[in-house]
C-alpha positions in Angstrom: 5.3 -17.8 -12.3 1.7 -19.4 -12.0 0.3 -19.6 -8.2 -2.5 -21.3 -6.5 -5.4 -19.4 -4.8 -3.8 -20.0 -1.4 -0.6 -19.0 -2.4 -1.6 -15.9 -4.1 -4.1 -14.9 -1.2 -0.8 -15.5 1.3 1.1 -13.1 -1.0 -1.4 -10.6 -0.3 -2.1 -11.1 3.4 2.1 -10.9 3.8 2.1 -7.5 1.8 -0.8 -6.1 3.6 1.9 -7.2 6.9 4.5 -5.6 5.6 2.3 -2.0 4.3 0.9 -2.2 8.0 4.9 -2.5 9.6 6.3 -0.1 6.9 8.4 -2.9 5.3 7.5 -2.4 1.8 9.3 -4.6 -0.2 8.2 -3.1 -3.7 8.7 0.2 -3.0 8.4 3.6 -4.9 10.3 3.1 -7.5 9.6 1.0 -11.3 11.9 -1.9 -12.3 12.9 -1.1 -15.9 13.8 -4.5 -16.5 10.1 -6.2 -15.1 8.5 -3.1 -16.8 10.2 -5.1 -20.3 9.6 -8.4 -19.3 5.7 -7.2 -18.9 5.8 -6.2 -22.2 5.3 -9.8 -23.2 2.2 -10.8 -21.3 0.7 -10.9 -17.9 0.2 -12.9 -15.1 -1.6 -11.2 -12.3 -1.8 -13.3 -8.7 -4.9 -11.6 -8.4 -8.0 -9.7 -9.4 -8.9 -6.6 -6.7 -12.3 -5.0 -7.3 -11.3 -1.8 -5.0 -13.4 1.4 -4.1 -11.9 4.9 -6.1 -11.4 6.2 -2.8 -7.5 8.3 -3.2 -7.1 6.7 0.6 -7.0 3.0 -0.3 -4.1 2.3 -2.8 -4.7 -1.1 -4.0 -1.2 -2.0 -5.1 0.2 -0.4 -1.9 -2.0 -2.3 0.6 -1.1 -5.2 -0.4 2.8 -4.1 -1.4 2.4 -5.3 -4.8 4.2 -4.1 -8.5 3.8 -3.8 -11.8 1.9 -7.0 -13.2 0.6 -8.1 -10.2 -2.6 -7.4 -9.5 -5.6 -6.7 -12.1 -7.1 -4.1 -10.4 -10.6 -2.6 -11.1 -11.8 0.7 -9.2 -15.1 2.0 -8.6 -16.8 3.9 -6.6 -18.2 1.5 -3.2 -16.6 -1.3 -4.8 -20.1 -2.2 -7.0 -20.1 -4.7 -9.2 -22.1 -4.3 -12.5 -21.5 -5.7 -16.1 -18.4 -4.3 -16.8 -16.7 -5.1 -13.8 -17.8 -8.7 -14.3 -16.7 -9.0 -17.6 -13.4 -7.6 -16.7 -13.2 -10.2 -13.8 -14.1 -12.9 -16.6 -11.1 -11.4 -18.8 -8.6 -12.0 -15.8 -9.7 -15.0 -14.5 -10.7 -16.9 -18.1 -8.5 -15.4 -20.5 -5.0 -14.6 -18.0 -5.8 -17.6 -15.6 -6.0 -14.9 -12.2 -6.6 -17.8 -9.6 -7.9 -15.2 -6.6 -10.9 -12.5 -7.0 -11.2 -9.7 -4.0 -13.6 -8.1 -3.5 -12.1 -4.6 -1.2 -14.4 -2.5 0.8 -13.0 0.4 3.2 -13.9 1.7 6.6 -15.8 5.0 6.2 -16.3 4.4 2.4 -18.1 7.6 0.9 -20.2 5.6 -1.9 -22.1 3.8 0.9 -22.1 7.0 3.4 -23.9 8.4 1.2 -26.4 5.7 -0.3 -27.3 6.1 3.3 -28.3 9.2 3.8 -29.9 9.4 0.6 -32.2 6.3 1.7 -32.6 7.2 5.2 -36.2 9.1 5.9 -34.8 11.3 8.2 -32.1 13.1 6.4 -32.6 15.5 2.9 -31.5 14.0 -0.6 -28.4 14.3 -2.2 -27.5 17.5 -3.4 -25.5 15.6 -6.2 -27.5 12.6 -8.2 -26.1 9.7 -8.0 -28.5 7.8 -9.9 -26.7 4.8 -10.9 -24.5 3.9 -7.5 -27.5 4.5 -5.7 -29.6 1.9 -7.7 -26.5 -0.4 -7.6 -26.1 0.4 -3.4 -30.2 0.1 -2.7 -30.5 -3.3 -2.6 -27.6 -3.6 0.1 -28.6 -0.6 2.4 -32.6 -0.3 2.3 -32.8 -4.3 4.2 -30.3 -2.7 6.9 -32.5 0.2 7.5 -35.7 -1.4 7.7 -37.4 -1.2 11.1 -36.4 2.3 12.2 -33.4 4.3 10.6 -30.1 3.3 13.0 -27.9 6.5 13.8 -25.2 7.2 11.0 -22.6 6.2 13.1 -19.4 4.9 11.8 -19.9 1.1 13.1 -23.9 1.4 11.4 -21.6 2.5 8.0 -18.9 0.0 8.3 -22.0 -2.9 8.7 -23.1 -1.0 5.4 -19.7 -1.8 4.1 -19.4 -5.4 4.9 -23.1 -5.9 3.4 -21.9 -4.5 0.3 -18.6 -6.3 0.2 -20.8 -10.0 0.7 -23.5 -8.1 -2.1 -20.6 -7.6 -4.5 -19.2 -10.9 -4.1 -22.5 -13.0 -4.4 -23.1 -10.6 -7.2 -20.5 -11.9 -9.3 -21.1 -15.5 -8.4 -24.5 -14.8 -9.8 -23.7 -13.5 -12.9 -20.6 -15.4 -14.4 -20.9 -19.2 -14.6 -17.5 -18.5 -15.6 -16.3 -17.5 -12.2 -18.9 -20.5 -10.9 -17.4 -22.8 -12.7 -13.8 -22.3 -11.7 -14.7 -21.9 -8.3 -16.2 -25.3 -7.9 -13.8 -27.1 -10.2 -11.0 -25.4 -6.8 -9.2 -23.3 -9.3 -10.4 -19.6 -8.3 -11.6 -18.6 -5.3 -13.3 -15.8 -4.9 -14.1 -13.6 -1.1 -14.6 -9.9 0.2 -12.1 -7.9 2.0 -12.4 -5.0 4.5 -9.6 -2.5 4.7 -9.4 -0.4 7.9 -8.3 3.5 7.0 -7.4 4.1 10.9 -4.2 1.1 10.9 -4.2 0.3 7.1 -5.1 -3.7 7.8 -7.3 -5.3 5.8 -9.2 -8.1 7.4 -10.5 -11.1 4.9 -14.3 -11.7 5.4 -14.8 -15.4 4.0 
């Protein structure tokens, strides 16, 4: 069944509700008979570009199942030109009406684009070459005029930066996504989830 933006955004905000109560509706289990049906063709509500992080479950969060949400995981939630083009593929070729864009409290990608930026603190041991280009735009503006603490609210601004970074990032680069957006059919916005009560919080 084919939903609006709205609708499909409220289906996520009332499955976030129900992870955060412990009401899953979906559950553990896999429906044998959707699984089939699936077999078909599919009609996701929604596109989720989540971080890798093993803490933040995209399906779960939301209380979602099989065939609902196209999700794409990466580490800090960056977006590049495969995770465009696989947004494009969901949106242009499945007609996904909703893009999110998911950040995380404490997220480990931007933890440590900090400290590797920062003046103060020693590189990476590991090289990290590629998130770290993709993360430098978002973190070196935030640390300009003095180096802020590394405290959890300095990393959570981080995160929100690079939520409204990866979402303007794929406005930029898809007149696709553009297009749909201003013709009302897709709407596109960044998400923060919170590890500590498991809420996520809708930024646009």
């Amino acid at each position: 069944m084919s939903m609006t933006a709205q609708e499909a955004l409220q289906a996520l905000k009332d499955g976030n509700r129900r992870y955060v109560a412990g009401r899953h509706e979906q559950g553990s289990g896999v429906d044998a008979g959707r699984r089939l049906r699936l077999t078909a063709g599919q009609n996701p509500l929604a596109v989720v570009i989540g971080c890798s992080d093993s803490r933040v479950p995209v399906e779960i969060v939301f209380d979602q199942g099989l065939g609902d949400l196209f999700v794409i995981r990466v580490a800090g939630n960056i977006v590049r030109s495969s995770q465009i083009e696989s947004v494009e593929y969901a949106v242009g070729e499945l007609g996904t009406p909703l893009v999110v864009v998911l950040g995380h409290e404490g997220c480990g990608a931007v933890t440590a684009a900090v400290q590797e930026l920062r003046a103060d603190t020693p590189p990476l041991p590991l090289r990290l070459p590629s998130l770290m280009k993709s993360l430098r735009p978002v973190v070196e503006p935030l640390l300009e005029g003095g180096t802020p603490p590394p405290r959890p609210e300095f990393i959570d601004q981080v995160v929100r930066a690079n939520v409204r970074h990866s979402v303007d990032a794929l406005r930029a680069s898809s007149p696709l996504i553009t297009k749909k957006e201003q013709a009302g059919s897709l709407l596109l916005l960044g998400a923060e989830y919170s590890l500590n009560d498991g809420k996520v919080v809708f930024l646009d």
